[in-house]
C-alpha positions as CSV (number, residue, x, y, z in Angstrom):
1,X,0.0,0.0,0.0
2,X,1.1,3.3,-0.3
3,X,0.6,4.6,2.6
4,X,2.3,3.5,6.3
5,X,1.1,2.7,9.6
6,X,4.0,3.7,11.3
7,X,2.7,7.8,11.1
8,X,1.8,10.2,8.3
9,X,5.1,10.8,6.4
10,X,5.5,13.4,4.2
11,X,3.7,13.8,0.7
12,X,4.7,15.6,-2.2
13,X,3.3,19.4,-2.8
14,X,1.4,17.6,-6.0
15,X,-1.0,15.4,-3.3
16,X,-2.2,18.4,-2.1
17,X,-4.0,18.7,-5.3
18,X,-6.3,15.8,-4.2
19,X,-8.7,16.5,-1.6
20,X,-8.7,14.5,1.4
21,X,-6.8,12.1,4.5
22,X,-3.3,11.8,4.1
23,X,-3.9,7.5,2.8
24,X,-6.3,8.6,-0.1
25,X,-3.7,11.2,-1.6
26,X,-1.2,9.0,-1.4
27,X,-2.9,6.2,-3.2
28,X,-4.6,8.6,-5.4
29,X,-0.5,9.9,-6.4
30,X,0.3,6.1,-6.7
31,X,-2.6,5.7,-9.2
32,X,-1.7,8.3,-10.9
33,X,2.2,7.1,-11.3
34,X,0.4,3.8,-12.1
35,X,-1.1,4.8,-15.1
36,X,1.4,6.7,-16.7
37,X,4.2,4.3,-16.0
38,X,2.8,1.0,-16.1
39,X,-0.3,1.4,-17.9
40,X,1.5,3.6,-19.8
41,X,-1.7,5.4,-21.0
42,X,-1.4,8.7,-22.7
43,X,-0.6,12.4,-21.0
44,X,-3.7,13.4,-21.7
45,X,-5.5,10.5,-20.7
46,X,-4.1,10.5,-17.4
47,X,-4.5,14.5,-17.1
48,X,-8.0,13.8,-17.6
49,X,-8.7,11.0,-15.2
50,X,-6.8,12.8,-12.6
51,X,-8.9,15.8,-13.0
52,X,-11.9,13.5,-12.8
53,X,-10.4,11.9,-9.6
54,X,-10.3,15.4,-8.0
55,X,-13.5,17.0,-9.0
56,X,-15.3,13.7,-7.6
57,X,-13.6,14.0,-4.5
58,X,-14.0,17.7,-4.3
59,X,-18.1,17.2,-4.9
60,X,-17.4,14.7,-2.0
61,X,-15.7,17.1,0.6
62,X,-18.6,19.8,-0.1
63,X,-21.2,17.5,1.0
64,X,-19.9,15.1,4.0
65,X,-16.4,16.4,4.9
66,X,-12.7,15.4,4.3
67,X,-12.9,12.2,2.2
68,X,-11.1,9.0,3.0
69,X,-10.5,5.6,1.6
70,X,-12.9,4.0,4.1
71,X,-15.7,6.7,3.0
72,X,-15.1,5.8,-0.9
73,X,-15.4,2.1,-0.2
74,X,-18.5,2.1,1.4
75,X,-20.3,4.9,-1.6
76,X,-23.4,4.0,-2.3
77,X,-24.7,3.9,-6.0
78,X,-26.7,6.8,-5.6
79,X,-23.9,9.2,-4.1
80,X,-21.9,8.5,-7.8
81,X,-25.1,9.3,-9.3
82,X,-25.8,12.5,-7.7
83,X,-22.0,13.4,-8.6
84,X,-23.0,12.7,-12.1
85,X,-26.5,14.7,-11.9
86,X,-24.5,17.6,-10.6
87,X,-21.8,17.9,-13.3
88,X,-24.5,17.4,-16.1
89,X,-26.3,20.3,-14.6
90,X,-22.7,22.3,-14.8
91,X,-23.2,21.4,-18.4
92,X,-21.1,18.1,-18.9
93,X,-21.5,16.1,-21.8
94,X,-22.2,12.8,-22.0
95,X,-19.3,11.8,-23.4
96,X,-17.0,13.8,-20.4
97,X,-19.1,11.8,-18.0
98,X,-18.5,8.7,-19.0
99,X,-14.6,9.2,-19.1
100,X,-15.2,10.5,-15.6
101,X,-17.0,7.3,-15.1
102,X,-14.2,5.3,-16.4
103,X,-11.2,7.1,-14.5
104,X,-13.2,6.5,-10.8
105,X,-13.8,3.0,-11.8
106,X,-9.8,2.5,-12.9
107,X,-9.2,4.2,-9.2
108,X,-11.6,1.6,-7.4
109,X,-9.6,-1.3,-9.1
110,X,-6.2,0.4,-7.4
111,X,-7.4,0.6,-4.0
112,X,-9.0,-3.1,-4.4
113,X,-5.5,-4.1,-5.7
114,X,-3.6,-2.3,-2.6
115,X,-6.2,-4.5,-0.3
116,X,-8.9,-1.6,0.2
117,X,-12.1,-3.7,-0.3
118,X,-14.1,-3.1,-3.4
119,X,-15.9,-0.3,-4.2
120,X,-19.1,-2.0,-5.1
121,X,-21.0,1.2,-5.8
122,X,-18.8,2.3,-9.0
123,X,-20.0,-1.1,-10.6
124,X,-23.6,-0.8,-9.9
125,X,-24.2,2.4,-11.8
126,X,-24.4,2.5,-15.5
127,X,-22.3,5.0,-17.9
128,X,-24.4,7.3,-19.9
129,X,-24.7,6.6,-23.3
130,X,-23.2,8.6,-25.7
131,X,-24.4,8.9,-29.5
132,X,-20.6,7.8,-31.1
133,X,-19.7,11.3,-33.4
134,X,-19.0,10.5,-37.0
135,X,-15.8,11.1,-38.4
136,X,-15.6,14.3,-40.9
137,X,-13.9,13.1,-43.9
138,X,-11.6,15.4,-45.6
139,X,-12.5,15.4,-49.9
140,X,-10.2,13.4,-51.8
141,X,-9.4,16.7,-54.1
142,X,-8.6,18.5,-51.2
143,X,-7.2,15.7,-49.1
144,X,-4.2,15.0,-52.1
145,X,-4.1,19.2,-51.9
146,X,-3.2,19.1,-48.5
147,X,-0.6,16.7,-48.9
148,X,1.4,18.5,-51.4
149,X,4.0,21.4,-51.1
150,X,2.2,22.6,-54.0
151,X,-0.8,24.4,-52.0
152,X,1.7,26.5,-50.1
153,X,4.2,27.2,-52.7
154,X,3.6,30.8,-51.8
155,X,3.9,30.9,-48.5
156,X,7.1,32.9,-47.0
157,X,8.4,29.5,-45.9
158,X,11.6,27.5,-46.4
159,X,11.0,24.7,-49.2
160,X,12.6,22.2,-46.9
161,X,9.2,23.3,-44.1
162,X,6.7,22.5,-46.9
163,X,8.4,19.6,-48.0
164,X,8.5,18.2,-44.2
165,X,4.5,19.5,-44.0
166,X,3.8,17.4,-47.1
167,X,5.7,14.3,-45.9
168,X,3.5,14.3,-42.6
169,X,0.3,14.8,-43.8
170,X,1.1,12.5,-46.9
171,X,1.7,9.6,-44.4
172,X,-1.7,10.9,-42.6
173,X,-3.5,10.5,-45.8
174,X,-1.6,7.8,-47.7
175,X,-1.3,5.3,-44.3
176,X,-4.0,6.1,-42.2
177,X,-1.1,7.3,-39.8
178,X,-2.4,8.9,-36.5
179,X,-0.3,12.2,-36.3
180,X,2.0,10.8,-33.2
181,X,2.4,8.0,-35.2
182,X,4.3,9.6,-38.1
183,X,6.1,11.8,-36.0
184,X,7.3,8.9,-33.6
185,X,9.0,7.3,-36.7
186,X,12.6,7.6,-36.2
187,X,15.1,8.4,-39.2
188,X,16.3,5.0,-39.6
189,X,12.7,3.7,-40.1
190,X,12.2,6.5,-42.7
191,X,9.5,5.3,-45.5
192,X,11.7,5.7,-48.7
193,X,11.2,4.6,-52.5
194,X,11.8,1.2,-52.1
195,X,9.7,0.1,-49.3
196,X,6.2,-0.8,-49.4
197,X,5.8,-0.4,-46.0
198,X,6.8,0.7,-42.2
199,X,6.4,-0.2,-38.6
200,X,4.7,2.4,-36.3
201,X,4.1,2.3,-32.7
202,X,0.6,3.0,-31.6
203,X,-1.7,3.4,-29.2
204,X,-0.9,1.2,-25.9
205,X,2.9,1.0,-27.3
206,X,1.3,-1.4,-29.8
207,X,3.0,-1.4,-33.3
208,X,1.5,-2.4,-36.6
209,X,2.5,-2.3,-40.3
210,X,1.2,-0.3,-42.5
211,X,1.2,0.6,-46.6
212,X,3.4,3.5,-47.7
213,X,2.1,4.2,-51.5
214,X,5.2,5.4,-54.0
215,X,3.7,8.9,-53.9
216,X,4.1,8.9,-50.0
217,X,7.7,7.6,-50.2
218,X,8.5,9.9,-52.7
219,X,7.3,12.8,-50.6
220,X,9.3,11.5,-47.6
221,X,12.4,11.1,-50.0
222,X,12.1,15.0,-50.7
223,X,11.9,16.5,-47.6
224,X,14.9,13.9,-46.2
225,X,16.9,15.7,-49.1
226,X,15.9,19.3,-48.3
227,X,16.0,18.9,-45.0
228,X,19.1,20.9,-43.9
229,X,20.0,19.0,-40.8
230,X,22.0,15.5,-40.3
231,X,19.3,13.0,-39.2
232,X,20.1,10.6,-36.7
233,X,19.4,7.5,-37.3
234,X,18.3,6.9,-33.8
235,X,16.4,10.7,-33.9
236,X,13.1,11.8,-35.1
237,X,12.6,11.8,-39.1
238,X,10.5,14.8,-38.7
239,X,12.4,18.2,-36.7
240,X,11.4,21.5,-36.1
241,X,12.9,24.8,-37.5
242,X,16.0,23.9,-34.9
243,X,16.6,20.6,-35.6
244,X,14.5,19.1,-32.5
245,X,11.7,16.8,-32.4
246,X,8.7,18.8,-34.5
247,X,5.7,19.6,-32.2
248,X,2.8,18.2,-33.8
249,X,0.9,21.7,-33.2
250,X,3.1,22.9,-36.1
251,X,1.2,20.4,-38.0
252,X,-2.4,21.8,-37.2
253,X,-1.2,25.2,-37.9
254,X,0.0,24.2,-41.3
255,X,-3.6,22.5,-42.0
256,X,-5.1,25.2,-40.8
257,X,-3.7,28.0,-42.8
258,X,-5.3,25.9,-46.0
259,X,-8.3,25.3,-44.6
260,X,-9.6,28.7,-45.9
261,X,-8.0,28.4,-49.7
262,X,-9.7,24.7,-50.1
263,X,-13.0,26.2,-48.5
264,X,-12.8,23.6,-45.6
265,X,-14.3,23.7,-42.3
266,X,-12.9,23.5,-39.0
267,X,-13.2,20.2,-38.5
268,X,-10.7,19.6,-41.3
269,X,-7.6,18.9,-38.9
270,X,-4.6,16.5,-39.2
271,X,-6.6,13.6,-37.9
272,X,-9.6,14.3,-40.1
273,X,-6.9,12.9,-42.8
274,X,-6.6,9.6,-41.2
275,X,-10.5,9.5,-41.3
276,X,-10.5,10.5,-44.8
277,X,-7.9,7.5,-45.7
278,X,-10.7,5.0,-43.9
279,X,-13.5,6.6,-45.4
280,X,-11.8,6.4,-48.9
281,X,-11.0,2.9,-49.0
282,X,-14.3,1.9,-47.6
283,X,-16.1,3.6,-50.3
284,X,-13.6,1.7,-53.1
285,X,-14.8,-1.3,-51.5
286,X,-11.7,-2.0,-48.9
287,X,-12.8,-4.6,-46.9
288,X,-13.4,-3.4,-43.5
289,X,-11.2,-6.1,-41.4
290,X,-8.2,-4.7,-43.5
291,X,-8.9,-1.0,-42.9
292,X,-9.3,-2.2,-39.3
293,X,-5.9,-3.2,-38.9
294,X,-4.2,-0.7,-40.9
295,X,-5.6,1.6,-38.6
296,X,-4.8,-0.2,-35.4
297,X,-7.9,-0.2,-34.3
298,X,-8.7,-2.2,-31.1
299,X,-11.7,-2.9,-31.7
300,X,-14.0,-3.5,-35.4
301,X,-17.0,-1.5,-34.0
302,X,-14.7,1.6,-34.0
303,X,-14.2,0.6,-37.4
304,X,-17.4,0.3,-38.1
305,X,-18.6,4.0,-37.7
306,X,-17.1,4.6,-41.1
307,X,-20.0,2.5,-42.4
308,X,-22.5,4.8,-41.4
309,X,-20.5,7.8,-43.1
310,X,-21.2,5.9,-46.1
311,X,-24.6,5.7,-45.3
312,X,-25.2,9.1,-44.7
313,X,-23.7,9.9,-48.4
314,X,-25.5,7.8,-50.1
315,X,-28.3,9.5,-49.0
316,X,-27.4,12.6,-49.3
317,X,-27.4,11.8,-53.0
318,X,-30.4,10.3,-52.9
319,X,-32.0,13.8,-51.6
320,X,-30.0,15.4,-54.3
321,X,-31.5,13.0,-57.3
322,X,-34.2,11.1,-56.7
323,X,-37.5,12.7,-57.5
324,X,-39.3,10.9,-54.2
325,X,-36.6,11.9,-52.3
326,X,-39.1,14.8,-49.8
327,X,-40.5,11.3,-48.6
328,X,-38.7,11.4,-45.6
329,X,-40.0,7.7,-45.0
330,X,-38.1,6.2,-47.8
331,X,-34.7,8.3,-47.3
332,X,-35.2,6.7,-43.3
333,X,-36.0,3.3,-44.6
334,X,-33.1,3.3,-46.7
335,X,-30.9,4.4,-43.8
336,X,-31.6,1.7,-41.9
337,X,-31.0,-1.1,-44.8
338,X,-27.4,0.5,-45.3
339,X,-26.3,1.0,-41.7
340,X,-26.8,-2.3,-40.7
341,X,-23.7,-4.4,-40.0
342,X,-21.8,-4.7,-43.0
343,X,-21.4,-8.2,-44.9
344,X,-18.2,-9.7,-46.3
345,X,-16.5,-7.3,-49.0
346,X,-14.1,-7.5,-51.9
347,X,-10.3,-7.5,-50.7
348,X,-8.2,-4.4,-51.1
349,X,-7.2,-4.2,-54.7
350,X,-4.5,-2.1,-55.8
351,X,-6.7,0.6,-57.1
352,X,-7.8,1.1,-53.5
């Protein structure tokens, strides 16, 4: 456990930032260690369940005094539910209260593991369910835009920027690459004509293999050429404008100075690329296992939300053509047929 019986000892200025006896800080600063070190979740994952940790405990102290391990043990399901009630009425979403959700539950399985007792309550209320957001595909025209130095061949930037801009977001586009992903590819790894594919490390340090097209290698090729600094094998392929690992906010600032030339919305970012690569393939009849694993997805109903994307196209164009199309019982109909789990599809073919 991580605290002692042998007297309070002292904590570090950060377990102050958790409300509560002395044992509970100290466990809550051991979760927290836990999850970015061994769980090795990401920083903003962990930011977020800590923050949930403390509101919840905050909301806790308000209404019956200095919490403690003993008091979270014996909640009772309705004391998690009024915590929920009273962040939705702070205007909480659904989806941020089902993360919160998750992060006290992850807690509870920390103090059972440290020989707490169970925390019955957390399993006895249900999460909130949460319509799943569709991803906003990028337009192919726009999408191969973005991915060329071309677009910005008139900004006041150094070719070598552009090319590096292009090589990124051509690997976004052309691999389905998540924007760590491409730039946690070290120099030696570096995707160049010749190679039909790479090795990236995902989510949960899990790696995968994906495609590089020619056109993405040959991007990648260019900007290693311009690129005025020796890259270390063992370095980043992608640097900044001093040579040091390139910040991927450089990235959404570069995607969104074109949003406004290619008439895009704001929901055109640097991931919006890797949903346009899914959304692509799917629609030239990529069978949806594959695209599942090329983009490392855990699980196929993640996957699966592209199918509805689909969907929603087709009956767009059917609104657009069809001269029934104000019957709004037929467009629904339809709906339904087409968003229904998908059957077995053609194999990737090399025009997809």
């Amino acid at each position: 456990m991580a605290s002692s019986a042998s007297g309070p000892s002292p904590l570090p200025a950060d377990a102050l930032a958790f409300p509560g006896e002395a044992a509970l800080r100290a466990e809550a600063l051991a979760w927290q260690d836990e999850l970015a070190r061994e769980r090795r979740l990401s920083p903003n994952t962990v930011e977020a369940y800590v923050r949930d940790l403390r509101q919840f405990l905050v909301h806790r102290a308000g209404r019956h005094g200095t919490p403690g391990i003993a008091q979270l043990v014996a909640l009772k399901p309705r004391d998690v539910r009024a915590f929920m009630a009273a962040r939705r009425a702070e205007g909480v979403g659904g989806r941020s209260l089902m993360r919160a959700l998750a992060g006290l539950r992850s807690f509870a399985r920390h103090l059972e593991r440290e020989g707490h007792g169970t925390v019955a309550a957390l399993g006895a209320v249900r999460s909130p369910k949460v319509e799943r957001r569709l991803p906003r595909p990028i337009p192919i025209a726009a999408a191969r835009a973005m991915s060329s130095p071309d677009l910005r061949a008139g900004e006041a930037r150094e070719p070598w920027v552009l090319a590096r801009d292009a090589a990124v977001l051509a690997l976004l586009y052309g691999s389905g690459l998540r924007i760590s992903e491409a730039l946690g590819l070290r120099a030696r790894d570096a995707p160049l004509p010749g190679l039909d594919s790479v090795t990236v490390l995902g989510k949960g340090g899990k790696s995968r293999m994906v495609p590089v097209l020619p056109v993405v290698a040959a991007a990648v090729a260019e900007y290693c050429a311009a690129c005025p600094y020796a890259l270390a094998p063992d370095g980043p392929l992608f640097v900044g404008a001093k040579g040091g690992p390139l910040s991927p906010r450089i990235i959404q600032y570069a995607v969104a100075a074109m949003r406004g030339g290619l008439g895009l919305p704001e929901s055109a970012t640097p991931h919006a690329l890797r949903h346009s690569f899914a959304t692509h393939l799917l629609a030239r009849q990529g069978e949806l296992r594959a695209i599942q694993e090329l983009l490392g997805h855990a699980s196929l109903a993640t996957t699966q939300l592209y199918t509805k994307i689909d969907a929603t196209r087709l009956m767009e164009a059917f609104d657009a053509a069809h001269p029934r199309a104000g019957q709004a019982p037929l467009r629904a109909a339809a709906l339904r047929e087409k968003s229904r789990a998908p059957g077995p599809r053609p194999a990737l073919g090399p025009g997809a």
